[in-house]
Every structure is written in C-alpha cells, then in structure tokens.
C-alpha positions in Angstrom: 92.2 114.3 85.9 90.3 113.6 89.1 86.8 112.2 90.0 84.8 113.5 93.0 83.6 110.6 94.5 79.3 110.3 96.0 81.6 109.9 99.2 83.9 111.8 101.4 86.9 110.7 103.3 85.7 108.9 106.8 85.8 111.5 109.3 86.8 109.8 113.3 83.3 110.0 114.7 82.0 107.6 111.9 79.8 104.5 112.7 80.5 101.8 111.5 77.4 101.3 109.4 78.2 104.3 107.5 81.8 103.3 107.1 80.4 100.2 105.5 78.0 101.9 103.5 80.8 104.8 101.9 83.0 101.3 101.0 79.7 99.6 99.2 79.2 102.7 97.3 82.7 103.0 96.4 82.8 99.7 95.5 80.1 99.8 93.0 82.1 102.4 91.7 85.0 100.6 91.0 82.8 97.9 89.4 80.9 100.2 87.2 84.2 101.7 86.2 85.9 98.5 85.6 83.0 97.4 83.2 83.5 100.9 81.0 86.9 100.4 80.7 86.4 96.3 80.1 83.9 97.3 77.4 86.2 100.4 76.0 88.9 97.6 75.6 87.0 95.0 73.7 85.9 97.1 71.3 89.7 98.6 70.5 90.3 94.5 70.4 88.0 94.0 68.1 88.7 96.5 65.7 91.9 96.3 65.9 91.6 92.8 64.5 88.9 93.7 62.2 91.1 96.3 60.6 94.7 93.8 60.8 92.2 91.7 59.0 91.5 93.7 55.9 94.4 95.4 55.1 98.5 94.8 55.9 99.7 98.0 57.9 102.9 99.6 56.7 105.8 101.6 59.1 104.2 104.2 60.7 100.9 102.2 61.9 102.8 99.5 63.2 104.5 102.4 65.2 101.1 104.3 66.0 100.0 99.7 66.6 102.2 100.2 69.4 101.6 103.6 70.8 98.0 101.8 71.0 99.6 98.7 72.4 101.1 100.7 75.5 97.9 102.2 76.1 96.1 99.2 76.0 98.1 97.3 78.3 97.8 100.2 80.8 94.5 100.1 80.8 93.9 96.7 81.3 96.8 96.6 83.9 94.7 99.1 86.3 91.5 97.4 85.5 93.3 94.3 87.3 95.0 95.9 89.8 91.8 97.4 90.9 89.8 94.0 91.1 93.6 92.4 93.2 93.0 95.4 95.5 89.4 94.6 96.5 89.8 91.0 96.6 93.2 91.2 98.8 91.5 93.3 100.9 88.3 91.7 102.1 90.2 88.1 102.1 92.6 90.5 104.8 89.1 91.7 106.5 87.6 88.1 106.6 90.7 86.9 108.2 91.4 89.0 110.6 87.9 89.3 111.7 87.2 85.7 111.7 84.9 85.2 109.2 84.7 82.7 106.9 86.8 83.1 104.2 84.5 81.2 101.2 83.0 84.4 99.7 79.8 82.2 99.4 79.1 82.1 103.3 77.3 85.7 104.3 79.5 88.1 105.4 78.5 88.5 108.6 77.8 85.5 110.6 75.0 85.1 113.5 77.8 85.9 116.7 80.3 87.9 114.9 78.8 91.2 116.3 79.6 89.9 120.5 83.1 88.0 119.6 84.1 91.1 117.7 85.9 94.2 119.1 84.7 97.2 118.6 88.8 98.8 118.2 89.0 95.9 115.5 85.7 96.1 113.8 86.4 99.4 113.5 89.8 99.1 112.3 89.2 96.4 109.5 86.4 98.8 108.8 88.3 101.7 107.8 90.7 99.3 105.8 88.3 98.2 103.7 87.2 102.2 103.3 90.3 102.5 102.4 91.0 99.7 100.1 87.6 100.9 98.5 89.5 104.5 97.4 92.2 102.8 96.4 90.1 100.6 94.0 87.8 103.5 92.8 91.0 105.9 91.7 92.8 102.6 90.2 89.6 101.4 88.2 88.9 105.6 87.4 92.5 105.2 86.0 91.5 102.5 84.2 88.6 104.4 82.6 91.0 107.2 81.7 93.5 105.7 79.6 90.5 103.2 78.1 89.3 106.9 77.0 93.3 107.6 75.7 93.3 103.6 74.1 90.3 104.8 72.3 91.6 107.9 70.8 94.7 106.2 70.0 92.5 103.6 67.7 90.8 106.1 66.2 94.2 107.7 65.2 95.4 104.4 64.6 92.1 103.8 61.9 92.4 107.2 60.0 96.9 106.2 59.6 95.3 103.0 58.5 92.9 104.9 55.8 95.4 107.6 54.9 98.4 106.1 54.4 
C-alpha cells in the first residue's frame, strides 16, 4: 500500500525555498500520521486492558493476544523510528550548517544566508527533503499496521466474546 504524497520528488532546478517548503509539508505529514497511528494505538491499549479486566482469556486469545502484540509493537516501532529520523536529521542539518543546535533558537539566524554556501545550503537542503520522505513513508507505515493492530483487536474482542 502506497500513499501519493501533496509533493513530488525534488527535481535539480529546485530553489531552495521550494525545497524547504516540499520538506515542511512532508513533515506535517509525518506528524499528522504519527498522531493517527498514536491515537489508533491507545485505544487497542485501552481496550485491551478493559477487556483483560473483565474476563480471563483462555488458549486461543492469548495466541490471537499475541498476533495483536506483534502488531502493536510494529506499529509503535515505525511511529518512533519516524520521529528518530526527523530529529537525527535536522540536528545533522543544524550542525553542519552552523546553526545553533537548541531547537529553541530560530532556525535561521540573522548572517546565516552570507556565511552559507550555496553547494552546502543546497545540499543540507535536499537532505532534509530527503529525510522528510523517509519520515512520511515510516510514519504512513506506522498508520498502516495501526489500521492491521486495529483489526486484530477487533478479532481479538469477538475470540474474547465467542469462546
């Protein structure tokens, strides 16, 4: 299962501006992703521990318990792989472009545009664009098997009924 993402892979005659903009939309992306999945995953918490709460699960729904289990960890293992990505990558970006590295100091400071190469604002530019894909399909991955996590309680729930 894929995702089309609002933007396209950077083409060479990119400016930088628009580099910047296609990672900030990407990024937003992999936030609003990471907050489905989050919220996907607290809810299968929840009622998971409602239901382990109410009634003592035989055999087969501690087996199906850890079909969910697998699932679950999945999830939540691309959820924070995506947000490691991003952060690993701007930190990489701030240093090598000498900005500060305290993510409360603005990103760009006052003379960063004339001590700056072009070659190397450019390149730390299309790392970040890159980082930012990598973040969106990891957190879109995340979404995914929050969606299979899901299922799997709901399959989980009826075993729990019916048996």
């Amino acid at each position: 299962m894929t995702r089309t993402s609002p933007v396209g892979p950077p083409r060479g005659d990119d400016a930088p501006d628009e580099l910047l903009r296609q990672a900030c939309a990407l990024v937003r992306l992999c936030g609003q992703d990471g907050l489905i999945a989050a919220v996907l995953l607290a809810l299968v918490l929840a009622g998971v521990a409602a239901q382990l709460a109410a009634v003592r699960p035989g055999v087969v729904q501690l087996v199906l318990l850890g079909v969910l289990a697998v699932a679950y960890t999945v999830s939540a293992g691309f959820v924070v792989r995506s947000r490691m990505t991003l952060v690993a990558a701007l930190s990489t970006a701030r240093g090598n472009t000498g900005s500060p590295l305290d993510p409360a100091v603005p990103w760009r400071p006052f003379a960063l545009d004339a001590a700056l190469d072009v070659r190397v604002r450019d390149g730390e530019l299309r790392r970040l664009l890159a980082a930012a894909h990598r973040c969106s399909e990891l957190s879109w991955r995340a979404v995914v098997w929050g969606m299979v996590t899901a299922v799997a309680f709901i399959v989980w729930t009826m075993a729990m009924v019916a048996l």
